[in-house]
Structures are given as C-alpha cells and as structure tokens.
C-alpha positions as CSV (number, residue, x, y, z in Angstrom):
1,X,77.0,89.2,183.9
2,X,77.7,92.9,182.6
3,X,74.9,94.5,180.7
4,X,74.8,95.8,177.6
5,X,75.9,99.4,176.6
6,X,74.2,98.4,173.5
7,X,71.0,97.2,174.2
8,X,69.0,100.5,174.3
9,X,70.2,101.2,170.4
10,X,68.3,100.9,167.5
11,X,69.9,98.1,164.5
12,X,72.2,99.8,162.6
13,X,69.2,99.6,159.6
14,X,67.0,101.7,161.4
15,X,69.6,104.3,162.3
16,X,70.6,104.9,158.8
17,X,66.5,105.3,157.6
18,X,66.4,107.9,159.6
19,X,69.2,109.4,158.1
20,X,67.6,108.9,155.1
21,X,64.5,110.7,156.0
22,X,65.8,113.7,157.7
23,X,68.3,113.9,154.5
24,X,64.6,113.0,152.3
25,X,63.0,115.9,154.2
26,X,65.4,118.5,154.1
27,X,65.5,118.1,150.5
28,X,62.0,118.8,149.9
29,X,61.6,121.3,152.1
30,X,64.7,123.1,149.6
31,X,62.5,121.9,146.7
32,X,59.6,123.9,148.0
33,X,60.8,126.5,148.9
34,X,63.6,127.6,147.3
35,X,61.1,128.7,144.4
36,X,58.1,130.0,146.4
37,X,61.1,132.5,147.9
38,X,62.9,133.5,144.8
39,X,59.6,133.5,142.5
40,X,57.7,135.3,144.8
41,X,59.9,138.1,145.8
42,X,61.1,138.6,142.0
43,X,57.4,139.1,141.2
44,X,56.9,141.3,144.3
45,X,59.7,143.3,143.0
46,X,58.4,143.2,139.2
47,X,54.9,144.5,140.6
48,X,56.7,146.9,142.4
49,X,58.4,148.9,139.4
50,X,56.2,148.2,137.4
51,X,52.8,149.2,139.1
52,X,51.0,146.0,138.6
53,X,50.5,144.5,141.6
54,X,49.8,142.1,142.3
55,X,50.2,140.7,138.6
56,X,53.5,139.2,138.6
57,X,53.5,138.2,142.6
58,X,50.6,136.0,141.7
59,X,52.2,134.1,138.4
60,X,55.8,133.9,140.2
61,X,53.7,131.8,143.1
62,X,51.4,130.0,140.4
63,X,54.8,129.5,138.6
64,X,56.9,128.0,141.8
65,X,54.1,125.9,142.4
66,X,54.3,124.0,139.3
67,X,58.0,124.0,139.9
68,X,57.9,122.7,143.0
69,X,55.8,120.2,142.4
70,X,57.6,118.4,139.3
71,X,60.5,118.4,141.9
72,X,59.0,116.5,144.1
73,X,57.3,114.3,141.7
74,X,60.8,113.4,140.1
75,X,62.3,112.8,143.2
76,X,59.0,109.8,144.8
77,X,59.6,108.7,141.1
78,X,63.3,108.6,141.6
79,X,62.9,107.0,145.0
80,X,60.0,103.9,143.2
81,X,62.6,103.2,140.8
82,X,65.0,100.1,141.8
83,X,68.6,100.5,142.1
C-alpha cells in the first residue's frame, strides 16, 4: 500500500479560512493605519507652520481614531450579516 502525499494537509475548508483571515487581517491593519499615518503627519505638519504644536497632531490622531474605528465596526458588521 502507498501512502498518502495528502495525508499531512489540512481540508480544503480550513485552507481557504486562513486565507480568509490573513486577507481579514491585512485589511484591518490598512484600516488602522492608513489614517493614524496620513492624520497624524498632516497635523504634525499643520503644527509645524503653524506654531501650534501640538494642537492639530493631537485632533488628526483623535480624528483617525474615530475613523478607524467606524471601519472596523462596518466591516465585523459586514462580516455578522448573511450572504
């Protein structure tokens, strides 16, 4: 009797999950980011020419935060909802 060469797989269900999830995570890691980055440096500049540090640093963070988190609260809605 020849073994396997598939034996030591995982089912074709779990193999595309984890797709899934690393495709999950690297989209929420964009949705976190992305504004944190942009927000924060904008306001770092802003605070910068205009002498009010760190003012508008501050609000572009508070500001990406809120972004950030509707993403991610639109997307685990997006994910509850049947297809």
């Amino acid at each position: 009797m020849t073994p396997n060469p598939h034996h030591d797989r995982p089912p074709r269900g779990q193999a595309y999950s984890l797709v899934a999830l690393l495709s999950l995570a690297w989209e929420l890691g964009y949705l976190i980011a992305l504004p944190i980055v942009i927000l924060g440096f904008g306001g770092a500049l802003l605070d910068k020419k205009l002498g009010t540090s760190p003012l508008f640093l501050l609000l572009g963070i508070a500001l990406s935060l809120v972004i950030s988190g509707l993403g991610v609260y639109r997307k685990v809605k997006e994910m509850g909802s049947p297809k």
